[in-house]
MITOR-239851 format. One record per residue (C-alpha): residue number from 1; residue in three letters; x, y, z. Coordinates in pm, whole numbers, padded with zeros to 5 digits. Example, Ala and Ser with C-alpha at 12.3 -4.5 7.8 and 13.67 -1.06 7.14 Angstrom:
% residues 2
<pt nr="1" rest="ALA" X="01230" Y="-00450" Z="00780"/>
<pt nr="2" rest="SER" X="01367" Y="-00106" Z="00714"/>
END
This chain:
% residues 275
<pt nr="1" rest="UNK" X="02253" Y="-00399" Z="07869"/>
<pt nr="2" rest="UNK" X="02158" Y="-00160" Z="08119"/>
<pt nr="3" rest="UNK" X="01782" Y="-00091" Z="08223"/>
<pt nr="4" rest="UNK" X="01619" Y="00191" Z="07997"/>
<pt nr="5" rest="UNK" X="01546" Y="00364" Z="08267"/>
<pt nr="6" rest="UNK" X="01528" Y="00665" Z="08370"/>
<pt nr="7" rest="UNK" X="01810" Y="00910" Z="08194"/>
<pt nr="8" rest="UNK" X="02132" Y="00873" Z="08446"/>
<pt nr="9" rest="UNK" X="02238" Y="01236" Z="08563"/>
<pt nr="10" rest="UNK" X="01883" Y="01386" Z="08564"/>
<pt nr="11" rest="UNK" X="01798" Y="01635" Z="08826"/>
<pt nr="12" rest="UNK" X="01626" Y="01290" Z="08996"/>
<pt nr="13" rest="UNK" X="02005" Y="01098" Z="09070"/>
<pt nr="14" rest="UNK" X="02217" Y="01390" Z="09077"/>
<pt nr="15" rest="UNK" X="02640" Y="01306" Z="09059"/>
<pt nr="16" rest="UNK" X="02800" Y="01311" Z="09392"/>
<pt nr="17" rest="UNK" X="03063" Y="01517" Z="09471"/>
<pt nr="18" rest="UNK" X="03396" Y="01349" Z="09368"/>
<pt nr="19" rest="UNK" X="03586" Y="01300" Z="09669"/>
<pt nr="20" rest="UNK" X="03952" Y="01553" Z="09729"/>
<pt nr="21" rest="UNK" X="04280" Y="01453" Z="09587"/>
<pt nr="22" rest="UNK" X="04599" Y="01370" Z="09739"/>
<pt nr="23" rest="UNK" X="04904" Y="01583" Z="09710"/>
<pt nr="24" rest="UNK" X="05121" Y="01537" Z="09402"/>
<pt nr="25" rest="UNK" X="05363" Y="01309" Z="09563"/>
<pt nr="26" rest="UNK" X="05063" Y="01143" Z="09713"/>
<pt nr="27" rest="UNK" X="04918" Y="01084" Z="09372"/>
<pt nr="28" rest="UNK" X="05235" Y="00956" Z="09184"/>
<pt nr="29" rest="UNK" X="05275" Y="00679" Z="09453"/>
<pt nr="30" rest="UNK" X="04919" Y="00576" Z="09441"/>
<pt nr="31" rest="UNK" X="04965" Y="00559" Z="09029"/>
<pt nr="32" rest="UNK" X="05287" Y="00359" Z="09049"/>
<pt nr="33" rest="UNK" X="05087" Y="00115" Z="09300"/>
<pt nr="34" rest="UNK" X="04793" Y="00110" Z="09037"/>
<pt nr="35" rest="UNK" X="05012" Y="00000" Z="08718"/>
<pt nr="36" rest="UNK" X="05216" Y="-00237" Z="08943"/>
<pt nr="37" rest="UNK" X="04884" Y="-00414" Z="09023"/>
<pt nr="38" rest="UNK" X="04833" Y="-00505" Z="08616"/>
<pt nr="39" rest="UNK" X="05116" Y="-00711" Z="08559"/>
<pt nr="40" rest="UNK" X="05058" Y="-00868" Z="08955"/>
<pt nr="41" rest="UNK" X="04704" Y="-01000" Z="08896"/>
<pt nr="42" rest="UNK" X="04792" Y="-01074" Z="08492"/>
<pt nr="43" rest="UNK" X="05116" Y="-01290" Z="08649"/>
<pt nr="44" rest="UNK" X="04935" Y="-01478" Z="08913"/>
<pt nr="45" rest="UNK" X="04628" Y="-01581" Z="08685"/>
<pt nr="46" rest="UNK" X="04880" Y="-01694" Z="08429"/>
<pt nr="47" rest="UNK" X="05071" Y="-01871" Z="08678"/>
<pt nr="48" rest="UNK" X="04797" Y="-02023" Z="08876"/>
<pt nr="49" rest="UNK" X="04590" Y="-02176" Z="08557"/>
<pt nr="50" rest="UNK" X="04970" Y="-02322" Z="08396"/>
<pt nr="51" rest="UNK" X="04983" Y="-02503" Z="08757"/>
<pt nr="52" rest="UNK" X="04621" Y="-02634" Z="08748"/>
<pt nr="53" rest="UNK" X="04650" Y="-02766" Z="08390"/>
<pt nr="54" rest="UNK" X="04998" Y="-02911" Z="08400"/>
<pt nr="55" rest="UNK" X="04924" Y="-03082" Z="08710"/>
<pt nr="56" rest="UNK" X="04547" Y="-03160" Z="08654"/>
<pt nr="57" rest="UNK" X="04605" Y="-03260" Z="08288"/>
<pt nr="58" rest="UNK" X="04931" Y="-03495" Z="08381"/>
<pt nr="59" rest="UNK" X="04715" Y="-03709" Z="08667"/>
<pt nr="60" rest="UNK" X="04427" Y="-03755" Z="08405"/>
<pt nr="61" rest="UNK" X="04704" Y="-03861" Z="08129"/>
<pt nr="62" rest="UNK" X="04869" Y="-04087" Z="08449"/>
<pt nr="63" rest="UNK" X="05174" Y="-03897" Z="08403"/>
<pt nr="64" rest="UNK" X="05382" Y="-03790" Z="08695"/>
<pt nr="65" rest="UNK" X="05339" Y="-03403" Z="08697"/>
<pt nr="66" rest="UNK" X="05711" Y="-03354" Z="08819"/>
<pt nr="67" rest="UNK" X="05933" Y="-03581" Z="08578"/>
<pt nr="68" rest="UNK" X="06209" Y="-03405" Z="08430"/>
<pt nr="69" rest="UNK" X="06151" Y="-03241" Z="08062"/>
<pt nr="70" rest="UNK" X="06372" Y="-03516" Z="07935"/>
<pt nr="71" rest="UNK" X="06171" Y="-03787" Z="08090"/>
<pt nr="72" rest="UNK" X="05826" Y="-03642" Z="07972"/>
<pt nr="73" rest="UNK" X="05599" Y="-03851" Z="07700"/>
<pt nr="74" rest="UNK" X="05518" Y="-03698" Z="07376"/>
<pt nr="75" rest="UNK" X="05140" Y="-03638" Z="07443"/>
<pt nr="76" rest="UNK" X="05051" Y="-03521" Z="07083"/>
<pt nr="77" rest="UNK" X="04965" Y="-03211" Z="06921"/>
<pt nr="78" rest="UNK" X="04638" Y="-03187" Z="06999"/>
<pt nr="79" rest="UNK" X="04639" Y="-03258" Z="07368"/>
<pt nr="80" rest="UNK" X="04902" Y="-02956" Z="07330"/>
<pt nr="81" rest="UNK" X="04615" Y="-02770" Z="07194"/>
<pt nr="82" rest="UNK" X="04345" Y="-02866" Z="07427"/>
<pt nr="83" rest="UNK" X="04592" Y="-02769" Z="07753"/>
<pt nr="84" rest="UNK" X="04675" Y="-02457" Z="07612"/>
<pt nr="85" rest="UNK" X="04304" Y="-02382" Z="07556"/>
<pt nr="86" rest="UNK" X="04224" Y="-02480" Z="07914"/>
<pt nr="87" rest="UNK" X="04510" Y="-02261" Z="08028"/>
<pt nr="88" rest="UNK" X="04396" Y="-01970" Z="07863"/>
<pt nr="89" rest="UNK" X="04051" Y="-02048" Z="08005"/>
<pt nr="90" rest="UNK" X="04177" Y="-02083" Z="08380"/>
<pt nr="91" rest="UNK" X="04328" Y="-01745" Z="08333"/>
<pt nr="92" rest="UNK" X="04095" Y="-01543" Z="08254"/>
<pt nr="93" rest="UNK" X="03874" Y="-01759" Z="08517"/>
<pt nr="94" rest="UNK" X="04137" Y="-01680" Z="08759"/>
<pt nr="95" rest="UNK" X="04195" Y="-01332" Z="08702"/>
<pt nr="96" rest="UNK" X="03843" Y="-01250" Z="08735"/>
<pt nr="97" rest="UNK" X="03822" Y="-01414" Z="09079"/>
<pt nr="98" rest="UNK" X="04145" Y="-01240" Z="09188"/>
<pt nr="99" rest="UNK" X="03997" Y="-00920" Z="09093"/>
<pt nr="100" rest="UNK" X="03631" Y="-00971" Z="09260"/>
<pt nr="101" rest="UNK" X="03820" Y="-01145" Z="09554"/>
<pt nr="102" rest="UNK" X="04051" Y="-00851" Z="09618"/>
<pt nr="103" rest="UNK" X="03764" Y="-00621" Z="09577"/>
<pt nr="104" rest="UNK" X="03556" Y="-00792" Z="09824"/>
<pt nr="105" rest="UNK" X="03852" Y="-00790" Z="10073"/>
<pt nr="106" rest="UNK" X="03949" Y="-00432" Z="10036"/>
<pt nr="107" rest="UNK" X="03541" Y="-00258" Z="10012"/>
<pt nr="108" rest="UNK" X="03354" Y="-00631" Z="10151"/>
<pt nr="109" rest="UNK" X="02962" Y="-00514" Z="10132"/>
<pt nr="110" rest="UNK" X="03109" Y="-00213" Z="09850"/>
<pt nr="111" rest="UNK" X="03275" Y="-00442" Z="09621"/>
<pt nr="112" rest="UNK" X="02995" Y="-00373" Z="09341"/>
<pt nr="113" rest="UNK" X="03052" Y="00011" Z="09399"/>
<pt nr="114" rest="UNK" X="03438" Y="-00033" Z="09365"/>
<pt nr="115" rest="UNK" X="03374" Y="-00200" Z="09038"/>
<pt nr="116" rest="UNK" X="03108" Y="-00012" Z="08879"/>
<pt nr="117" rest="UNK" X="02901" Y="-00319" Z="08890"/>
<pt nr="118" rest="UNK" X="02569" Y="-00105" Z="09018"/>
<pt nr="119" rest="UNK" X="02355" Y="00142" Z="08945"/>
<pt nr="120" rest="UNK" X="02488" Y="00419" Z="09250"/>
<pt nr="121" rest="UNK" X="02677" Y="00643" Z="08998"/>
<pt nr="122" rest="UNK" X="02558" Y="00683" Z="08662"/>
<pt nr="123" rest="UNK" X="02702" Y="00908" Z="08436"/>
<pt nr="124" rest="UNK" X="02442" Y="01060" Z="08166"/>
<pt nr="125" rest="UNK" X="02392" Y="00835" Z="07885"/>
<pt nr="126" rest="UNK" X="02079" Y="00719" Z="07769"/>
<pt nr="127" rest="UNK" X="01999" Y="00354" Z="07671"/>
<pt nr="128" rest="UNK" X="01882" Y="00418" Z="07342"/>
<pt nr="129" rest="UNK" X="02251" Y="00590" Z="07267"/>
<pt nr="130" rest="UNK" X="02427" Y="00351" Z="07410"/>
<pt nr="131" rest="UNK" X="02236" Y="00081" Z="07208"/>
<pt nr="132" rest="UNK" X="02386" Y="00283" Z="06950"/>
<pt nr="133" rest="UNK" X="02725" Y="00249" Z="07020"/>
<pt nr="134" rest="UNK" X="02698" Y="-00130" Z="07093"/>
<pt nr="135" rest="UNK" X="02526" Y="-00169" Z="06734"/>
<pt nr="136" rest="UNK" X="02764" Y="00081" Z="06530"/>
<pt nr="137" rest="UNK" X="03104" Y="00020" Z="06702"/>
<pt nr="138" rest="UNK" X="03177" Y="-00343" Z="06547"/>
<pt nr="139" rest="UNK" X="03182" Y="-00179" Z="06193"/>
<pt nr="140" rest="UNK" X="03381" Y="00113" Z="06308"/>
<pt nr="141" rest="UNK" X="03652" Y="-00197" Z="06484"/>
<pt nr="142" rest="UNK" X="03698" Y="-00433" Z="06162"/>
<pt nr="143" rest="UNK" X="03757" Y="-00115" Z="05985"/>
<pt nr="144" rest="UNK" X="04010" Y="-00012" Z="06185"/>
<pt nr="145" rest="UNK" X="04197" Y="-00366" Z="06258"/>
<pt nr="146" rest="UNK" X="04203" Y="-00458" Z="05921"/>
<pt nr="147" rest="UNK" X="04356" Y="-00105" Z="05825"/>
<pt nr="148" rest="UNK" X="04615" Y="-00125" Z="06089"/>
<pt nr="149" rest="UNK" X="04685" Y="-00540" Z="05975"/>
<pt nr="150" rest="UNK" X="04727" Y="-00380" Z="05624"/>
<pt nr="151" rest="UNK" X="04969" Y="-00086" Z="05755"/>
<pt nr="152" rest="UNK" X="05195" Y="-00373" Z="05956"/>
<pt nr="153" rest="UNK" X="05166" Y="-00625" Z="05679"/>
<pt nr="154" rest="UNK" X="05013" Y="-00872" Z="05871"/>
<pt nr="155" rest="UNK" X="04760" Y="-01124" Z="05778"/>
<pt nr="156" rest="UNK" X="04454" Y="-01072" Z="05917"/>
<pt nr="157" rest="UNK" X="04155" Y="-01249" Z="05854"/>
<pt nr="158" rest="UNK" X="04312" Y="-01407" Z="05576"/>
<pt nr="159" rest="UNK" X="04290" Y="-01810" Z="05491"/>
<pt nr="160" rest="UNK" X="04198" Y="-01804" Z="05871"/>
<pt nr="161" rest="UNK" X="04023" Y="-02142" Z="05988"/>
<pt nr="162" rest="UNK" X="03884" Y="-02333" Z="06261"/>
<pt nr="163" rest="UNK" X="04102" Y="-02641" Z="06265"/>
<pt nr="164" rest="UNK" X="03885" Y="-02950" Z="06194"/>
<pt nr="165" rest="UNK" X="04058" Y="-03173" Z="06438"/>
<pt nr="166" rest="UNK" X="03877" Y="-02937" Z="06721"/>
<pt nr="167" rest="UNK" X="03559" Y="-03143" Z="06874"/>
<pt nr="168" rest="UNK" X="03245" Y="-02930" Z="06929"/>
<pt nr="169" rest="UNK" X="03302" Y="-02892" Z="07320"/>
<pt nr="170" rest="UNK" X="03646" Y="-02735" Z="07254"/>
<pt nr="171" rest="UNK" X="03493" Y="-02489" Z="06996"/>
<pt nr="172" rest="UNK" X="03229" Y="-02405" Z="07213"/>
<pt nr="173" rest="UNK" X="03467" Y="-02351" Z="07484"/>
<pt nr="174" rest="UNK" X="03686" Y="-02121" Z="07258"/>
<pt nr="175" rest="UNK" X="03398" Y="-01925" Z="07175"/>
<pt nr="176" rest="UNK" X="03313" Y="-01916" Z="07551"/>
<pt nr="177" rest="UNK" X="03651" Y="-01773" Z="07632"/>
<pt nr="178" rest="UNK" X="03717" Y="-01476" Z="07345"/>
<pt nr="179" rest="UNK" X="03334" Y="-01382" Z="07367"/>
<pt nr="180" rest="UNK" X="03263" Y="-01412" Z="07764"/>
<pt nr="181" rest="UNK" X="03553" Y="-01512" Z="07989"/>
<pt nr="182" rest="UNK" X="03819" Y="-01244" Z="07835"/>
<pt nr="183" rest="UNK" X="03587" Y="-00973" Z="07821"/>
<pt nr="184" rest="UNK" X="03412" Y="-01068" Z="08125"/>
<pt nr="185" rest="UNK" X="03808" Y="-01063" Z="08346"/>
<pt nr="186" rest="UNK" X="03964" Y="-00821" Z="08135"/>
<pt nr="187" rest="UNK" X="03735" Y="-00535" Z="08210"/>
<pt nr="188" rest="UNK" X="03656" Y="-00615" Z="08584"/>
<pt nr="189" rest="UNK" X="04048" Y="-00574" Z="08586"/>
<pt nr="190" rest="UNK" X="04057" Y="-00250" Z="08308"/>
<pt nr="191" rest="UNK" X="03780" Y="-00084" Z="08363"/>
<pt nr="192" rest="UNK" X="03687" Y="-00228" Z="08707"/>
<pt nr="193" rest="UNK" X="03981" Y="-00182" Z="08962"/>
<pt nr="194" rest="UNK" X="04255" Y="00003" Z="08750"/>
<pt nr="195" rest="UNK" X="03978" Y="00280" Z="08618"/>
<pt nr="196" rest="UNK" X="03876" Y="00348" Z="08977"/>
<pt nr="197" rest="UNK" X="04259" Y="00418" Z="09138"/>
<pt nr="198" rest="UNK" X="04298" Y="00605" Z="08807"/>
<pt nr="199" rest="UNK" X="04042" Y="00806" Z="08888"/>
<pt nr="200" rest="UNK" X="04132" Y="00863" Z="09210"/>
<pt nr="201" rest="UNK" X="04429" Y="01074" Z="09119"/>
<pt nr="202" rest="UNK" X="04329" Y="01155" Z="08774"/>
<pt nr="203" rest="UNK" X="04074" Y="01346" Z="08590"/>
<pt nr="204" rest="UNK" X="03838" Y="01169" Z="08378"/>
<pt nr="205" rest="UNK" X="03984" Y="01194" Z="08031"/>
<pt nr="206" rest="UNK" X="04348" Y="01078" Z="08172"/>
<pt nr="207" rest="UNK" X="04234" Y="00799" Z="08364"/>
<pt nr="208" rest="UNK" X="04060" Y="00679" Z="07993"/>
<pt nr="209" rest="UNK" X="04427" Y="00739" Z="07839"/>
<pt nr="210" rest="UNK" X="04580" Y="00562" Z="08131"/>
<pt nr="211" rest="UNK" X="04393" Y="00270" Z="08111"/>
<pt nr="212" rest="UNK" X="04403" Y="00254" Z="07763"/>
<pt nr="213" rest="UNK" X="04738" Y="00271" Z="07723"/>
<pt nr="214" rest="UNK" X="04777" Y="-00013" Z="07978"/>
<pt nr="215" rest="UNK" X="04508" Y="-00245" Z="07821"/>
<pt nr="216" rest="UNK" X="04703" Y="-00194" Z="07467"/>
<pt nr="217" rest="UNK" X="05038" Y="-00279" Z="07615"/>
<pt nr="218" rest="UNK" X="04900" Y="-00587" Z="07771"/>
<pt nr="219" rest="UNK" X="04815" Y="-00705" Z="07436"/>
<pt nr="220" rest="UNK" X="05186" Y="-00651" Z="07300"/>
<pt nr="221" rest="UNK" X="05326" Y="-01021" Z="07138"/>
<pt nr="222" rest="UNK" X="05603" Y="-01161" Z="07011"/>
<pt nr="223" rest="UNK" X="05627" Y="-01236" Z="06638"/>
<pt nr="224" rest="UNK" X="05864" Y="-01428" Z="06512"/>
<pt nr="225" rest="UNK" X="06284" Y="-01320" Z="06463"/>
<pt nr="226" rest="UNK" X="06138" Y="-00985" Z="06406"/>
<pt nr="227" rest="UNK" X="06038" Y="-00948" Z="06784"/>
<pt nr="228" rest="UNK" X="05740" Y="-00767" Z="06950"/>
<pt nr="229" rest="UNK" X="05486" Y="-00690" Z="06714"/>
<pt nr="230" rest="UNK" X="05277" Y="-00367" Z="06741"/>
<pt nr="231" rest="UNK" X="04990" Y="-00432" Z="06529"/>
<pt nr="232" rest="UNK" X="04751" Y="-00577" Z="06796"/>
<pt nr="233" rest="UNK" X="04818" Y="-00299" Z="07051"/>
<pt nr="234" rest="UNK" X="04780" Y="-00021" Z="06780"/>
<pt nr="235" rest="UNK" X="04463" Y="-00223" Z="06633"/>
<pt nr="236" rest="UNK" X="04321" Y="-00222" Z="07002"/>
<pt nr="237" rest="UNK" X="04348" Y="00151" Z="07138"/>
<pt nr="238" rest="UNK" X="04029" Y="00271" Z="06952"/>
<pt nr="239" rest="UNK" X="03877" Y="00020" Z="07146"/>
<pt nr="240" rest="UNK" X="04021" Y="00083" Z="07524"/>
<pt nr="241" rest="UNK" X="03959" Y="00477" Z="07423"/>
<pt nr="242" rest="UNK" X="03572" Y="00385" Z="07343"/>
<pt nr="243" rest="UNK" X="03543" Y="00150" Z="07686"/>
<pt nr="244" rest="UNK" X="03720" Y="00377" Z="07880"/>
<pt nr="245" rest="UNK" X="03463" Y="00668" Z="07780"/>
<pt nr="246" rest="UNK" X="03167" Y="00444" Z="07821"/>
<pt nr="247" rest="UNK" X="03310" Y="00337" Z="08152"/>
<pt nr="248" rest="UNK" X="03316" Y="00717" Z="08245"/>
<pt nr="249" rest="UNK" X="02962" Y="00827" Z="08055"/>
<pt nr="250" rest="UNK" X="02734" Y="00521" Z="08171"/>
<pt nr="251" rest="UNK" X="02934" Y="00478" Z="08534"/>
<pt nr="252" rest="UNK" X="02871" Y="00121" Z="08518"/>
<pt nr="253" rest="UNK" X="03129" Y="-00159" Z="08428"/>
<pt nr="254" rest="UNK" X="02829" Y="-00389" Z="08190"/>
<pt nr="255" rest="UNK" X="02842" Y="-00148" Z="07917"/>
<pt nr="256" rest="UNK" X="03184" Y="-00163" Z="07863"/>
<pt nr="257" rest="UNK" X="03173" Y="-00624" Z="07869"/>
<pt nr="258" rest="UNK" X="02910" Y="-00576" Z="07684"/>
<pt nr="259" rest="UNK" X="03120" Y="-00354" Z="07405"/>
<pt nr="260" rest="UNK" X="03427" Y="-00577" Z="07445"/>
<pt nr="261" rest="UNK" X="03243" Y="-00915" Z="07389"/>
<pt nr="262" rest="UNK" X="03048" Y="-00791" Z="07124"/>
<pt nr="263" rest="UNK" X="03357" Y="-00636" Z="06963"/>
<pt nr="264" rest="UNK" X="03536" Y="-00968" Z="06982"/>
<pt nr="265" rest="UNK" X="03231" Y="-01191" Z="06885"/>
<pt nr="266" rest="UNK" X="03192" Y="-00921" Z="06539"/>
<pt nr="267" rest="UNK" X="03594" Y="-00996" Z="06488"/>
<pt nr="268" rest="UNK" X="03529" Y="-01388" Z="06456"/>
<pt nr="269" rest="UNK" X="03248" Y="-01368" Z="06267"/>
<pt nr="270" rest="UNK" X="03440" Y="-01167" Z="06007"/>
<pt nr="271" rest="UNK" X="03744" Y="-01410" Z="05986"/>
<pt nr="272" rest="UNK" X="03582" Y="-01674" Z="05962"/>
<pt nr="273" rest="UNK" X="03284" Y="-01565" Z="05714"/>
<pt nr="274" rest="UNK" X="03334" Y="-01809" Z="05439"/>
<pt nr="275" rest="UNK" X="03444" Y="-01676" Z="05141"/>
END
């Protein structure tokens, strides 16, 4: 939550000018270098936690990380489960320190400017509005996820369980991850980097579109022999659209974890309300 201070965009903290843009070819270059990014930093987290859990996991287990498939133990399901918790973990742990890394390499001492993670351009929304949003907005979310699960006749939120074979630590951990971690990497990557090259090029309201659109598509899965499923993306653009336009209104990068974590934390609590 940002300070209540002061209203951002008074006459006190004026906007500064934003700086010129490149020429059109300029501009379509620098975009096609911005989406290429997404599926860089996504593919090198992915690939960097599936190498530190098959390898870490294997020497705890005493199993040589590089037998052959064929030669592998059966380690159970629920070691299965636990590595592909700590996988998804890794990434997003990875993913946010290939973003802040990058950040810090391109900008060094600017790295919080480049990713909105100060107070040097704020954007004209008061706290007690955006308190608002953060309050109101879960409702708004369910709403609209479980009218788009409806629409794709999917099952959301129904008969939907914490397994009882998962220890506290790895619930906790789980909770960690959807509520903190994901949020936490998804937006320093969203909202952070992409939103500022975006913007670079692009006007405000395409930049939100942009990203959007990106965030959704990132979000695209694979269900079953009917292959990629649409529902998630479709039940996520509402909320890209409302952190990309907090992103742009507040000018800071905390409102818009903030959103996303509480978002997801409102989801969980609704599937697994009993009853």
């Amino acid at each position: 939550m940002p300070d209540p201070a002061p209203v951002a965009g008074s006459a006190q903290s004026p906007l500064p000018a934003p700086a010129p843009r490149p020429p059109g070819w300029r501009a379509g270059l620098h975009l096609l270098g911005t989406l290429a990014l997404v599926p860089l930093y996504l593919g090198a987290a992915s690939l960097m936690a599936l190498a530190c859990v098959r390898v870490g996991a294997d020497l705890i287990a005493g199993i040589d990380p590089f037998l052959p498939p064929n030669r592998r133990p059966f380690i159970g399901a629920m070691a299965l489960a636990r590595r592909e918790l700590a996988v998804d973990i890794l990434r997003q742990v990875f993913l946010a320190g290939l973003v802040l890394g990058t950040a810090l390499w391109w900008d060094g001492a600017g790295w919080r400017a480049r990713l909105a993670l100060d107070r040097e351009r704020p954007n004209g929304m008061r706290a007690r509005n955006l308190l608002l949003v953060l309050l109101l907005w879960p409702l708004a979310h369910i709403l609209w996820v479980s009218t788009t699960a409806t629409l794709f006749g999917t099952s959301f939120g129904q008969g939907t369980r914490l397994s009882p074979l998962l220890t506290p630590a790895a619930v906790a951990a789980w909770l960690a991850y959807v509520v903190v971690l994901a949020p936490l990497a998804e937006e320093l990557l969203m909202r952070g980097e992409i939103f500022r090259r975006a913007r670079a090029v692009l006007g405000p309201a395409a930049a939100i579109l942009l990203t959007a659109a990106i965030f959704a598509i990132a979000h695209i899965s694979v269900s079953g022999p009917s292959g990629l499923s649409l529902a998630r993306p479709v039940s996520l653009l509402p909320l890209a659209l409302a952190l990309g336009i907090l992103r742009w209104r507040t000018g800071r990068l905390w409102p818009c974890i903030a959103l996303h974590g509480w978002s997801n934390l409102a989801l969980i609590a609704y599937v697994l309300w009993p009853g």
